[in-house]
PDB file of N, CA, C and O in Angstrom, chain B, residues numbered from 101:
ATOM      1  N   UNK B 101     -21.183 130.618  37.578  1.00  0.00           N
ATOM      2  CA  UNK B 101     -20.187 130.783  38.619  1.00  0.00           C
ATOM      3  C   UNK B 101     -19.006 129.885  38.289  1.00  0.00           C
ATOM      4  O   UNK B 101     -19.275 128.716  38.011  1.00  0.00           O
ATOM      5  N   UNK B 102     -17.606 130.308  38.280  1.00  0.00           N
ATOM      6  CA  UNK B 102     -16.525 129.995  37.979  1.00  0.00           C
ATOM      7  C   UNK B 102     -15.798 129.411  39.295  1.00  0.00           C
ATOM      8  O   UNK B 102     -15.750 130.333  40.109  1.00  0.00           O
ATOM      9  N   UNK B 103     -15.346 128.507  39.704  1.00  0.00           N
ATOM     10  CA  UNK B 103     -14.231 128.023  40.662  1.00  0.00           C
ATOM     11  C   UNK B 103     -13.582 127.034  40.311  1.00  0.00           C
ATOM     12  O   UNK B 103     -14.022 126.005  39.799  1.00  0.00           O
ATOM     13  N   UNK B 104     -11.603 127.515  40.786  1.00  0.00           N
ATOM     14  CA  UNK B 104     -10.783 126.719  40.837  1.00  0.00           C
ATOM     15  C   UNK B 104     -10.567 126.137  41.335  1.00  0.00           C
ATOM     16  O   UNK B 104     -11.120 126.523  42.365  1.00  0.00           O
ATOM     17  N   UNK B 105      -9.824 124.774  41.712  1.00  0.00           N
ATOM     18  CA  UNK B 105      -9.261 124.041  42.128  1.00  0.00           C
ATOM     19  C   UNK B 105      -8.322 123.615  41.519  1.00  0.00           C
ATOM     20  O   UNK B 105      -8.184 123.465  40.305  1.00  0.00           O
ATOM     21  N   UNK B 106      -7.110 123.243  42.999  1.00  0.00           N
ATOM     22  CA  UNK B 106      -5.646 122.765  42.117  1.00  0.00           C
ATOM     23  C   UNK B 106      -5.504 121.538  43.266  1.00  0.00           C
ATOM     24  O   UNK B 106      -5.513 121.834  44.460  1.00  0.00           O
ATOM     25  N   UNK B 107      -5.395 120.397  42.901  1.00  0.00           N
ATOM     26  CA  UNK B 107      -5.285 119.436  43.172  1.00  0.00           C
ATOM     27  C   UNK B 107      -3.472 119.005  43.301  1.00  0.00           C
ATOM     28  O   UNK B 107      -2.668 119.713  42.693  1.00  0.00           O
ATOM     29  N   UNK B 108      -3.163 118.250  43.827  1.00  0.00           N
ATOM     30  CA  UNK B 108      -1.951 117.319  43.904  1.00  0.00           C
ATOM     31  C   UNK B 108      -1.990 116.169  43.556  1.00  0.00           C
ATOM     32  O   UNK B 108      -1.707 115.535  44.572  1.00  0.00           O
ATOM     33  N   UNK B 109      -2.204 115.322  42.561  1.00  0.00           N
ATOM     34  CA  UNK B 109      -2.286 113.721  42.046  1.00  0.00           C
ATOM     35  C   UNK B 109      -1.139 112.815  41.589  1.00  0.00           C
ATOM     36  O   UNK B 109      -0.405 113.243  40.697  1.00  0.00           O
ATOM     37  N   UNK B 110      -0.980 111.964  41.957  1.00  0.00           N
ATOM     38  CA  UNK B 110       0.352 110.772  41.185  1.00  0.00           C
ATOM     39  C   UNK B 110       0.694 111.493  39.664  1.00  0.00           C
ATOM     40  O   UNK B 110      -0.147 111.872  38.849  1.00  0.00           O
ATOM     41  N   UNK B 111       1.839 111.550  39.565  1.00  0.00           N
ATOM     42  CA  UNK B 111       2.676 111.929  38.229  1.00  0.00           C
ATOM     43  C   UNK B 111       1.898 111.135  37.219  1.00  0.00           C
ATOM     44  O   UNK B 111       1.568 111.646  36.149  1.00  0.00           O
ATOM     45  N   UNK B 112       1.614 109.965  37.517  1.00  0.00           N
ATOM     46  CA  UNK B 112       1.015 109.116  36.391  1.00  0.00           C
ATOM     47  C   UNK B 112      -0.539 108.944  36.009  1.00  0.00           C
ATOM     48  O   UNK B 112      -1.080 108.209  35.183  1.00  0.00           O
ATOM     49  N   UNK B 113      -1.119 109.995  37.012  1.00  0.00           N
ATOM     50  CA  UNK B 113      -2.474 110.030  36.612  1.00  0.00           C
ATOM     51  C   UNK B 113      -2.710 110.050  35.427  1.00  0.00           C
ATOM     52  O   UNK B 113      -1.530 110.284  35.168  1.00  0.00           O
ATOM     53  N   UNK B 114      -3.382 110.002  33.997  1.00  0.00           N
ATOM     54  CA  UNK B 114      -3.949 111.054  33.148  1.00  0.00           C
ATOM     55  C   UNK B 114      -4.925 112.071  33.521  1.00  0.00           C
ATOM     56  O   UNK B 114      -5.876 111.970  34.296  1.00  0.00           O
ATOM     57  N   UNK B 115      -4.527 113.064  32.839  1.00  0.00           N
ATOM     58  CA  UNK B 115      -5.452 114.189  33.550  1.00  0.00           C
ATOM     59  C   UNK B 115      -7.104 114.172  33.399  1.00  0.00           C
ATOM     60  O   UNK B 115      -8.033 114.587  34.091  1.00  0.00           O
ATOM     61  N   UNK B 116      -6.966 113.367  31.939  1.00  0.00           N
ATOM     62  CA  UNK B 116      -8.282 113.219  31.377  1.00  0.00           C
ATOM     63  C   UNK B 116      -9.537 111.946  32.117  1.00  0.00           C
ATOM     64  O   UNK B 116     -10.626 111.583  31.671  1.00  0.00           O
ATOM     65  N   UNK B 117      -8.718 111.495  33.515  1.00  0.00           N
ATOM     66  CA  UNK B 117      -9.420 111.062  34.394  1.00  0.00           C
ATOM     67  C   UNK B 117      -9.988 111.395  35.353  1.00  0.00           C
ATOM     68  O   UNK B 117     -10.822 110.760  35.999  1.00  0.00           O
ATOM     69  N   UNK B 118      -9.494 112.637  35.560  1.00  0.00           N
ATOM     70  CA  UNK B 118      -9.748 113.447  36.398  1.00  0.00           C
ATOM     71  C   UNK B 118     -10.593 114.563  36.197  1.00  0.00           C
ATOM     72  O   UNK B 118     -11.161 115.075  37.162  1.00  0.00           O
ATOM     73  N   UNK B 119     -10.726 114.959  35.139  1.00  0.00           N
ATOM     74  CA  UNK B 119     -12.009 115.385  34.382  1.00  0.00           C
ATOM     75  C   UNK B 119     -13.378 114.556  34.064  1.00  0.00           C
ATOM     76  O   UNK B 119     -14.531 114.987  34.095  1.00  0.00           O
ATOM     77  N   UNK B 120     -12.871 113.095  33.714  1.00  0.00           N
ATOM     78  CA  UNK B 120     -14.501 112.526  33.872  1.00  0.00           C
ATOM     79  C   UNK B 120     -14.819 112.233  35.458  1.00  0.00           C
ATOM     80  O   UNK B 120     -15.976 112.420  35.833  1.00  0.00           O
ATOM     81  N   UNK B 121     -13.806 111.767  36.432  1.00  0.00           N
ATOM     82  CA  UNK B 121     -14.346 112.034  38.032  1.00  0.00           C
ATOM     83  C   UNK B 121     -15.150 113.189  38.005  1.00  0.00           C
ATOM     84  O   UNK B 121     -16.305 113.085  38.417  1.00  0.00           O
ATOM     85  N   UNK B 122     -14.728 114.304  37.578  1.00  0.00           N
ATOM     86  CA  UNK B 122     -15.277 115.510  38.069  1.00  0.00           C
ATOM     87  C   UNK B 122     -16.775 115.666  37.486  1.00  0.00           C
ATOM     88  O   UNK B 122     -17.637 116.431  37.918  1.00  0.00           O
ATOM     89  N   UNK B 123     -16.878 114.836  36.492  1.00  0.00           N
ATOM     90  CA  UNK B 123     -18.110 115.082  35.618  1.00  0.00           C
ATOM     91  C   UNK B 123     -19.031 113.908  36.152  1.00  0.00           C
ATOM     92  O   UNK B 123     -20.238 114.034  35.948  1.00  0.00           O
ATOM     93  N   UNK B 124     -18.564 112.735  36.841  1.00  0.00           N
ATOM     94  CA  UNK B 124     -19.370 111.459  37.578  1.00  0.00           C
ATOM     95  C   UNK B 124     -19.981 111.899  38.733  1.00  0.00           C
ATOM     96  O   UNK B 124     -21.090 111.525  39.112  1.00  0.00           O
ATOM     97  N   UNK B 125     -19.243 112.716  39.312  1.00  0.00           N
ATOM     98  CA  UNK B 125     -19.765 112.821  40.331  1.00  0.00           C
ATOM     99  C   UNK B 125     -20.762 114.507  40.592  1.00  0.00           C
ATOM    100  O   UNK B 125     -21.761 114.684  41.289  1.00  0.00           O
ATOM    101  N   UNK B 126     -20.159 115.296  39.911  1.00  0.00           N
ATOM    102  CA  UNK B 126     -20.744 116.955  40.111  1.00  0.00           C
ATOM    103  C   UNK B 126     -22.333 116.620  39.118  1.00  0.00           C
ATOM    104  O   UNK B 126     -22.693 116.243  38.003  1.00  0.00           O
ATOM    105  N   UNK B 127     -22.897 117.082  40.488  1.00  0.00           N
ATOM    106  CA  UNK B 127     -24.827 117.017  40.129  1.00  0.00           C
ATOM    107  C   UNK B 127     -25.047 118.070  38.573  1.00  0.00           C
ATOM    108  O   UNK B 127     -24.050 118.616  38.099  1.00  0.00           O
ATOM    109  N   UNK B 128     -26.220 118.221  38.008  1.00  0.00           N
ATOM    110  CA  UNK B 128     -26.568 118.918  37.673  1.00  0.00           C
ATOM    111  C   UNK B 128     -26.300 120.021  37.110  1.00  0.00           C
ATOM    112  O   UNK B 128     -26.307 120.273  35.905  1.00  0.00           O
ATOM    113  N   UNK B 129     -25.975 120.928  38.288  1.00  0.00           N
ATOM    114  CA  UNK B 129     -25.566 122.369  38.484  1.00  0.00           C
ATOM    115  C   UNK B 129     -23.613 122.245  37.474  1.00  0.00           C
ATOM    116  O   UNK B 129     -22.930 123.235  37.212  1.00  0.00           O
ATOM    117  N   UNK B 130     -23.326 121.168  37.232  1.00  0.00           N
ATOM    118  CA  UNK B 130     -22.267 121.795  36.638  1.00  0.00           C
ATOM    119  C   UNK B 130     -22.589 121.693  34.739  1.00  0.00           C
ATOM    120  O   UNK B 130     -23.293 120.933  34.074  1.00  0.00           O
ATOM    121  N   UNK B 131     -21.651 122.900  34.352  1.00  0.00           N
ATOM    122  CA  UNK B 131     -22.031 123.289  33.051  1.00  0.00           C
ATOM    123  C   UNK B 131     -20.427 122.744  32.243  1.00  0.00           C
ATOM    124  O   UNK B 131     -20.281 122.446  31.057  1.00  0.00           O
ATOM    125  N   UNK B 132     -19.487 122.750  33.219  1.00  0.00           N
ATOM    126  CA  UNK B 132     -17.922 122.461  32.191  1.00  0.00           C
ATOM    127  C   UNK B 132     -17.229 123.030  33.134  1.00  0.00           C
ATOM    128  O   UNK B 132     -17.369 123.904  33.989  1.00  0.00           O
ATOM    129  N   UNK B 133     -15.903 121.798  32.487  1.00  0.00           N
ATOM    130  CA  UNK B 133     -14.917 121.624  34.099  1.00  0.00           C
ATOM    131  C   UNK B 133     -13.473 121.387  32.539  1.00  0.00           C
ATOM    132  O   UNK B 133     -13.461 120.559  31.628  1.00  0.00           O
ATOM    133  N   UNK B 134     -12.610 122.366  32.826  1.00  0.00           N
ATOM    134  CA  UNK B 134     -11.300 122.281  32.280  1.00  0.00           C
ATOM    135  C   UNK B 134     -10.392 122.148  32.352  1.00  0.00           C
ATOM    136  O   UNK B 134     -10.305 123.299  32.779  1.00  0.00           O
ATOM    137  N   UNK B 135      -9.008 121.686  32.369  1.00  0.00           N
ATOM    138  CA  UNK B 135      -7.976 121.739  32.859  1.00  0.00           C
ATOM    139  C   UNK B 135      -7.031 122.490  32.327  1.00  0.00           C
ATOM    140  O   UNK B 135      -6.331 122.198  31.357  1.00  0.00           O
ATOM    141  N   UNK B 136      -6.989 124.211  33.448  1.00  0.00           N
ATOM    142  CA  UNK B 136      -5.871 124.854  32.945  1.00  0.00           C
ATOM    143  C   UNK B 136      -4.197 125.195  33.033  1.00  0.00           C
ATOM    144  O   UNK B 136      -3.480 125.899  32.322  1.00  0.00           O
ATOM    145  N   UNK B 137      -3.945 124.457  34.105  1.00  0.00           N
ATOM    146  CA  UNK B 137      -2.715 123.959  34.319  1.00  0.00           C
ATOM    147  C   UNK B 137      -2.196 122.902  35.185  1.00  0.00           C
ATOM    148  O   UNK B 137      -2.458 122.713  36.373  1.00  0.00           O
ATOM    149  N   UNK B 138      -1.182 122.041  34.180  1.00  0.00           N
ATOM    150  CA  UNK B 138      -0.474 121.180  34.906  1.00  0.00           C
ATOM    151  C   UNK B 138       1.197 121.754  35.251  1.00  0.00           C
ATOM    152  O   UNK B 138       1.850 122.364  34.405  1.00  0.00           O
ATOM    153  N   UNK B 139       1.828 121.362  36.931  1.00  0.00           N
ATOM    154  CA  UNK B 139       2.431 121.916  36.859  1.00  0.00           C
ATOM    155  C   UNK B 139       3.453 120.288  37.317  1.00  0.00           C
ATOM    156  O   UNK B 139       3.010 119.198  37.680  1.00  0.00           O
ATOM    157  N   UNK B 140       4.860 120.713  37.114  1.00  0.00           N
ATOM    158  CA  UNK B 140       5.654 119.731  38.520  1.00  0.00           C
ATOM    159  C   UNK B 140       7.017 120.135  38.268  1.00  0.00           C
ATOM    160  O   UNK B 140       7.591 120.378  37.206  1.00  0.00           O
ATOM    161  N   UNK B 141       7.459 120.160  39.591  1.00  0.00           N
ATOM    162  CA  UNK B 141       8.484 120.993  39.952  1.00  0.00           C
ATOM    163  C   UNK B 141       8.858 121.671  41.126  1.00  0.00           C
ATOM    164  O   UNK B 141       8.111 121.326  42.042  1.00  0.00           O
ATOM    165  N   UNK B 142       9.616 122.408  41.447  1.00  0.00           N
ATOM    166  CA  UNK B 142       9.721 123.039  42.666  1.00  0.00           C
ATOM    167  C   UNK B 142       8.529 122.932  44.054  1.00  0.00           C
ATOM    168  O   UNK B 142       7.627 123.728  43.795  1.00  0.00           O
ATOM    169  N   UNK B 143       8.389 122.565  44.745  1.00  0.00           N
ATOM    170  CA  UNK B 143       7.737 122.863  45.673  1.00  0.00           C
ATOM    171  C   UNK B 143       6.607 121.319  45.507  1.00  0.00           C
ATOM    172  O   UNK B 143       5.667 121.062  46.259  1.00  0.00           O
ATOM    173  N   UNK B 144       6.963 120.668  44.572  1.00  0.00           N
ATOM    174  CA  UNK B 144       6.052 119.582  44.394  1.00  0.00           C
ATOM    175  C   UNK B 144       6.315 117.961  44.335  1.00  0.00           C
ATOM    176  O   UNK B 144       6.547 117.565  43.193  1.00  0.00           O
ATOM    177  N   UNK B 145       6.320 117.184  45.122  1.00  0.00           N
ATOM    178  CA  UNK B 145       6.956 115.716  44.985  1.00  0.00           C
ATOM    179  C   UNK B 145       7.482 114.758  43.594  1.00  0.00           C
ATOM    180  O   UNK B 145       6.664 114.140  42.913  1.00  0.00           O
ATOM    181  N   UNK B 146       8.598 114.752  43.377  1.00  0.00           N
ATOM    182  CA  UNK B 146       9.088 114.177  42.404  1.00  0.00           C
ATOM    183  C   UNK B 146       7.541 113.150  41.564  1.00  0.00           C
ATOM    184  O   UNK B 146       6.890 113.201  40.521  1.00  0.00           O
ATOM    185  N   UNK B 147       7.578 112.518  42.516  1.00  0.00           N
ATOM    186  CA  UNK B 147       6.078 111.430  41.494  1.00  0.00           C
ATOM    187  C   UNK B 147       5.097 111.954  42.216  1.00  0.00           C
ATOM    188  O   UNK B 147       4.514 111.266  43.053  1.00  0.00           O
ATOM    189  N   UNK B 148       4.811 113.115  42.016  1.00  0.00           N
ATOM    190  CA  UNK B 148       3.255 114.216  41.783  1.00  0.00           C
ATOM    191  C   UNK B 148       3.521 115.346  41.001  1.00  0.00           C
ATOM    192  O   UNK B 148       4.546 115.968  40.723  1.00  0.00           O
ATOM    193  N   UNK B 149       2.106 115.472  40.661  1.00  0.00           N
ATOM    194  CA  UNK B 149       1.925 117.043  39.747  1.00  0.00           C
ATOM    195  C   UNK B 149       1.092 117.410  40.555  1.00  0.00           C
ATOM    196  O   UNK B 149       0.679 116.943  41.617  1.00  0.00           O
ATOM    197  N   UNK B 150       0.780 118.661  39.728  1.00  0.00           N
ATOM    198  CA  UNK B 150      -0.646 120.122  40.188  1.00  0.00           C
ATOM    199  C   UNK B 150      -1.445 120.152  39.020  1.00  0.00           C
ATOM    200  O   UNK B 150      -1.386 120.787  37.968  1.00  0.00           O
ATOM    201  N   UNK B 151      -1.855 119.693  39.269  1.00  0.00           N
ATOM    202  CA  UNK B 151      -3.719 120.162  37.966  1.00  0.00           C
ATOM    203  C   UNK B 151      -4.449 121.094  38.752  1.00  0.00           C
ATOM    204  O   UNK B 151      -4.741 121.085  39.948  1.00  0.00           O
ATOM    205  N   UNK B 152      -4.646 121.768  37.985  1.00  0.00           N
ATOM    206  CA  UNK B 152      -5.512 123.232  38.439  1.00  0.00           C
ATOM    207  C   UNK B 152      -6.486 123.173  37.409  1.00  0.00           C
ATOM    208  O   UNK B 152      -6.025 123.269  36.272  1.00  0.00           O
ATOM    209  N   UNK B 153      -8.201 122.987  37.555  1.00  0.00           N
ATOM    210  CA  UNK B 153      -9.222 122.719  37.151  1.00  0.00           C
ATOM    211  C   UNK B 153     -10.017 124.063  37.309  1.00  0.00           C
ATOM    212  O   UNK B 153     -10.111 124.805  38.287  1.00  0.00           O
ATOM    213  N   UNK B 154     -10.554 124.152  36.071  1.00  0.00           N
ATOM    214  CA  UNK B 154     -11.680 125.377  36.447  1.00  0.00           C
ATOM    215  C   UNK B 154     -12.863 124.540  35.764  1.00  0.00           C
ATOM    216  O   UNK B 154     -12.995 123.799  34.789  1.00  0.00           O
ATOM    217  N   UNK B 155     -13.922 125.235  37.158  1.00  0.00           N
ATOM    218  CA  UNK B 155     -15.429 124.273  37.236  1.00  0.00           C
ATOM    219  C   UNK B 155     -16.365 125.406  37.194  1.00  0.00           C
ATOM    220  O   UNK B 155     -16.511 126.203  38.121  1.00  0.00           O
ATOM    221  N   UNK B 156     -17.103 125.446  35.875  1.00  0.00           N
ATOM    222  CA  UNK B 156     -18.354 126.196  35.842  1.00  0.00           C
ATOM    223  C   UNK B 156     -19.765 125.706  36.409  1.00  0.00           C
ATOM    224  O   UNK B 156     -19.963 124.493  36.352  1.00  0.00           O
ATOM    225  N   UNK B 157     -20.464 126.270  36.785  1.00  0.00           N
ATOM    226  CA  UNK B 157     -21.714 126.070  37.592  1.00  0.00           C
ATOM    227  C   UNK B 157     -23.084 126.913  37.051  1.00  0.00           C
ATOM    228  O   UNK B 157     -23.029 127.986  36.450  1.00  0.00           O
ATOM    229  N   UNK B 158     -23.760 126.514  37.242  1.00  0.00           N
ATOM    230  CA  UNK B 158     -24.991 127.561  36.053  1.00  0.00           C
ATOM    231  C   UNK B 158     -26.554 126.466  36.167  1.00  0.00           C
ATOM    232  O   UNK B 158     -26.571 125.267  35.890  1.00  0.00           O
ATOM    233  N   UNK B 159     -27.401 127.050  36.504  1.00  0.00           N
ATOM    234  CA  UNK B 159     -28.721 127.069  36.686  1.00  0.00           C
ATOM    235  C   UNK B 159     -28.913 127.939  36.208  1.00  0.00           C
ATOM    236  O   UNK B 159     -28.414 129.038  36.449  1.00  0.00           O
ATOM    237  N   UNK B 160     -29.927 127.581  35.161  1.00  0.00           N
ATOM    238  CA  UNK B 160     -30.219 128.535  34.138  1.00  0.00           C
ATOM    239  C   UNK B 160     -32.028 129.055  34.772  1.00  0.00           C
ATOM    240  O   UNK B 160     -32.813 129.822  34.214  1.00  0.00           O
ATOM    241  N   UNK B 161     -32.127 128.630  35.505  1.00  0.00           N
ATOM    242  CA  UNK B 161     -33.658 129.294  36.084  1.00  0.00           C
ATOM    243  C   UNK B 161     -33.391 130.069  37.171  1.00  0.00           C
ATOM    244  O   UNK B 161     -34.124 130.944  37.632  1.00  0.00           O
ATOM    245  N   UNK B 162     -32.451 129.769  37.522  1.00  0.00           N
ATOM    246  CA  UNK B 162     -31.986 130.800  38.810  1.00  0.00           C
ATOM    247  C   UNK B 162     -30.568 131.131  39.278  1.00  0.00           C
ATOM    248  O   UNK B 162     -29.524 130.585  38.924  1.00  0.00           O
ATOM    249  N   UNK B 163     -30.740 132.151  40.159  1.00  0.00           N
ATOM    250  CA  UNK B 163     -29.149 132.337  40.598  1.00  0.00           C
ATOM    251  C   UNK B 163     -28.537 131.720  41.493  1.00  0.00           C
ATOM    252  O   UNK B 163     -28.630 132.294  42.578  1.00  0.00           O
ATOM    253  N   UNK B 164     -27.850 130.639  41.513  1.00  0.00           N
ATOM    254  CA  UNK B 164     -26.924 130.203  42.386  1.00  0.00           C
ATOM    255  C   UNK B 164     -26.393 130.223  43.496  1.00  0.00           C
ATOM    256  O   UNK B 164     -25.297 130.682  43.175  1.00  0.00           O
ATOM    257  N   UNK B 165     -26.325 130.016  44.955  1.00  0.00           N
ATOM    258  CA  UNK B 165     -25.437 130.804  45.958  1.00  0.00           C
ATOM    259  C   UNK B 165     -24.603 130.161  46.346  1.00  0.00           C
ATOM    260  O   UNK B 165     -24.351 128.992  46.051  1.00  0.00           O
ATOM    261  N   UNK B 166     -23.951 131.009  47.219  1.00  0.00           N
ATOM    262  CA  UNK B 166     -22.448 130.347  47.157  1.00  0.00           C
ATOM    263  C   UNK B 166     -22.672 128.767  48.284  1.00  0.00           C
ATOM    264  O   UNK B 166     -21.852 127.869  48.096  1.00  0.00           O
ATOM    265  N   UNK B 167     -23.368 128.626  48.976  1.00  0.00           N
ATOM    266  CA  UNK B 167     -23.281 127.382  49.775  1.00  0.00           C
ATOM    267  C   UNK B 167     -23.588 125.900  48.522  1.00  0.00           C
ATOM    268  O   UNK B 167     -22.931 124.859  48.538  1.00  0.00           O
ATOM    269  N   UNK B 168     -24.518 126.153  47.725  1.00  0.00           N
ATOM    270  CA  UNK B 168     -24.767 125.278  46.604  1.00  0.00           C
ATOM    271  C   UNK B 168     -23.296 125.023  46.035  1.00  0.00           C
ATOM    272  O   UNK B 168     -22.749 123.973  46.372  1.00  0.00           O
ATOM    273  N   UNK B 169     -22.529 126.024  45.085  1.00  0.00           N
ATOM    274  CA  UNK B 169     -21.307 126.599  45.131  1.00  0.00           C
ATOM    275  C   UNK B 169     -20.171 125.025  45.936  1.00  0.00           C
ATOM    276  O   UNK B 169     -19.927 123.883  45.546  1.00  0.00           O
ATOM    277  N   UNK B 170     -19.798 125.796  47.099  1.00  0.00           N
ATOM    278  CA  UNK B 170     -19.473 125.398  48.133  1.00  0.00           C
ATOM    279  C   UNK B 170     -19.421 123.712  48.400  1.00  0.00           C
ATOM    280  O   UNK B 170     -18.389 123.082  48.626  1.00  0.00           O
ATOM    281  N   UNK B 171     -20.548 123.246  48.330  1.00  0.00           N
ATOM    282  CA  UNK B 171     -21.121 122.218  48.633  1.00  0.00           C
ATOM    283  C   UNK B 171     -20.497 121.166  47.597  1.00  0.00           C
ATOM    284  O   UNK B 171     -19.744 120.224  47.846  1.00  0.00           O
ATOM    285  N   UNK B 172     -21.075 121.632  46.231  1.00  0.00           N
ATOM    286  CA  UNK B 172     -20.236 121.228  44.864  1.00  0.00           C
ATOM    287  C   UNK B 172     -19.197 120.671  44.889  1.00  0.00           C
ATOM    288  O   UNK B 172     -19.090 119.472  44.629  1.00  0.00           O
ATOM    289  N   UNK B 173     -17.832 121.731  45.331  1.00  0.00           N
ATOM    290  CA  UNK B 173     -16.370 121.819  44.968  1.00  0.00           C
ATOM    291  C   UNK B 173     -16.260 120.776  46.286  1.00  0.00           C
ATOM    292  O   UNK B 173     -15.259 120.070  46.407  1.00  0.00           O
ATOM    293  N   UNK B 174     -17.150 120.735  47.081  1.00  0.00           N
ATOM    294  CA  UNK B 174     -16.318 119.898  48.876  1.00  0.00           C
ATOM    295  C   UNK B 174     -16.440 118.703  48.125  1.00  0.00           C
ATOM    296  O   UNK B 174     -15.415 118.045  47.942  1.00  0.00           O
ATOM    297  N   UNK B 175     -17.546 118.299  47.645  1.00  0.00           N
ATOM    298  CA  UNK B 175     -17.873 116.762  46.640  1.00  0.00           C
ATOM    299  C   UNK B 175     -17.261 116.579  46.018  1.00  0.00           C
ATOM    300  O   UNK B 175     -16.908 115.400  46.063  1.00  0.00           O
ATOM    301  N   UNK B 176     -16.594 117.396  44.959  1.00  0.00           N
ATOM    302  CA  UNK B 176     -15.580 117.036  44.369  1.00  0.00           C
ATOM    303  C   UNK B 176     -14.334 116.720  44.526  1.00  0.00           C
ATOM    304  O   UNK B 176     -13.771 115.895  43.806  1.00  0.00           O
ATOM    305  N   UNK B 177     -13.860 117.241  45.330  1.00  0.00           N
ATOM    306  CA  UNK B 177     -12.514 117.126  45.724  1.00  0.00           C
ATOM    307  C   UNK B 177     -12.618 115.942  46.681  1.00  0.00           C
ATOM    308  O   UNK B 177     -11.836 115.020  46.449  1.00  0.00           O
ATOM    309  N   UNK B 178     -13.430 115.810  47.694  1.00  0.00           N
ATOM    310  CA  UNK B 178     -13.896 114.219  48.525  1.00  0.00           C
ATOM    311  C   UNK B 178     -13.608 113.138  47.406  1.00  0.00           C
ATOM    312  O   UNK B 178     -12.816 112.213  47.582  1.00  0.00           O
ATOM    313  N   UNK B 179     -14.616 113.420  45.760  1.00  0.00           N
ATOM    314  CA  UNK B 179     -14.288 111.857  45.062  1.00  0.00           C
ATOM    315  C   UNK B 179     -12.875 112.145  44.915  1.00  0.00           C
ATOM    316  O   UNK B 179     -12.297 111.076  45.113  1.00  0.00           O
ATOM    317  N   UNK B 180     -11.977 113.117  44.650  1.00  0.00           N
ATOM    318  CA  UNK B 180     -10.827 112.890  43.829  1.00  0.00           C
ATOM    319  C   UNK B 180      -9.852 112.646  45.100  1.00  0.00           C
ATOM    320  O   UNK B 180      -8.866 111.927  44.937  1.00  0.00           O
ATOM    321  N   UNK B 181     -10.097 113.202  46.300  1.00  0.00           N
ATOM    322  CA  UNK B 181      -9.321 112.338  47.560  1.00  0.00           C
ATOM    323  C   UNK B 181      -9.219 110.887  47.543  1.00  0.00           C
ATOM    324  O   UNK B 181      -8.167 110.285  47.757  1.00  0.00           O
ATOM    325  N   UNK B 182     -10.569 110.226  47.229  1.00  0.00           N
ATOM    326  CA  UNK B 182     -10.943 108.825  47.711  1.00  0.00           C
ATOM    327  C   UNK B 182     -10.376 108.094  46.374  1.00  0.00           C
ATOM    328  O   UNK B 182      -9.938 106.946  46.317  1.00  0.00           O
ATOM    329  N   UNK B 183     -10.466 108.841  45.529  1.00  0.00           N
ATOM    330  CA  UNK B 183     -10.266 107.941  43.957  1.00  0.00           C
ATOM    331  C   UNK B 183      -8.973 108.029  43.628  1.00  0.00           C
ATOM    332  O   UNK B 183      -8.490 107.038  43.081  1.00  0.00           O
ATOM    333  N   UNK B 184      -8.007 109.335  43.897  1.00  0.00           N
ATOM    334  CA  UNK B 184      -7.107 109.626  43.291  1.00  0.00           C
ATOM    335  C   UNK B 184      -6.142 109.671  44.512  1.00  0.00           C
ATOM    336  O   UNK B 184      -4.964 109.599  44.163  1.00  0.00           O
ATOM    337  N   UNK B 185      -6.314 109.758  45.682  1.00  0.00           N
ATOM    338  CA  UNK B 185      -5.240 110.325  46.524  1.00  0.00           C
ATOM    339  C   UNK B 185      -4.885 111.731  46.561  1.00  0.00           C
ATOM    340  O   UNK B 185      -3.826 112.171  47.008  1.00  0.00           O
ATOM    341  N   UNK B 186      -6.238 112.700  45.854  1.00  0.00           N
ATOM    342  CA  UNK B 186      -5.151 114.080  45.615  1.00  0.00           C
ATOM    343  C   UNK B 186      -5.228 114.465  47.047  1.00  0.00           C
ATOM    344  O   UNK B 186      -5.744 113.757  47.912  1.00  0.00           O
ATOM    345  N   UNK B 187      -4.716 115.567  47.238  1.00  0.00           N
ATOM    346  CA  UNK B 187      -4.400 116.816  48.415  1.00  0.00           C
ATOM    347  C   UNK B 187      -5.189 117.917  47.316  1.00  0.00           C
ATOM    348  O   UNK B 187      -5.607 117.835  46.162  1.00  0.00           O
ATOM    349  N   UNK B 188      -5.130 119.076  48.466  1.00  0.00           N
ATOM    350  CA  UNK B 188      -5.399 120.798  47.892  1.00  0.00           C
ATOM    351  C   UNK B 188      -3.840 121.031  47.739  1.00  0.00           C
ATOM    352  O   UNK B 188      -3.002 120.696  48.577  1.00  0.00           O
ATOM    353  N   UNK B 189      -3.634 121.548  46.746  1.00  0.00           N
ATOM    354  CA  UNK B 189      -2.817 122.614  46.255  1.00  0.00           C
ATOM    355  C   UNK B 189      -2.769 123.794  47.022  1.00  0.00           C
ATOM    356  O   UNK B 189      -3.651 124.607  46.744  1.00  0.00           O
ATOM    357  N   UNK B 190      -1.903 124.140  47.996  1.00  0.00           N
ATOM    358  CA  UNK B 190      -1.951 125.451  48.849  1.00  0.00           C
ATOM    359  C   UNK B 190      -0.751 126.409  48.210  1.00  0.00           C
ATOM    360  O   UNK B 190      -0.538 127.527  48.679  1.00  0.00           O
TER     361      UNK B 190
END
């Protein structure tokens, strides 16, 4: 199972911190977490960007549902609130 997230973080983050958050904290169930776009510009605070992360998920003995899913991405984005200051990307 594939889900995005696009975050809002300080201009000066590295992104590549925000990928091992994602990997400290996501249990098990995650298989690989990428970063496919950074954006900044229009619609976005001079000292912030947009990282948009795609997070794979995979239990290989069974099928997945979406509250497991669900549950995952809320954890994640909680550490990168508390660690990073991000927002959701709307």
């Amino acid at each position: 199972v594939s889900r995005d997230l696009s975050v809002v973080v300080p201009q000066d983050l590295c992104a590549e911190e925000l990928l091992l958050e994602v990997k400290a904290v996501s249990d098990n169930l995650l298989d690989n977490v990428e970063i496919f776009d950074v954006y900044q510009g229009e619609g976005i605070d001079s000292d912030k960007k947009s990282v948009a992360l795609c997070l794979t998920f995979i239990d290989p003995s069974r099928t997945l549902i979406d509250s497991e899913i669900d549950q995952a991405m809320a954890n994640v984005f909680r550490s990168l609130q508390e660690k990073f200051n991000a927002t959701m990307r709307t």
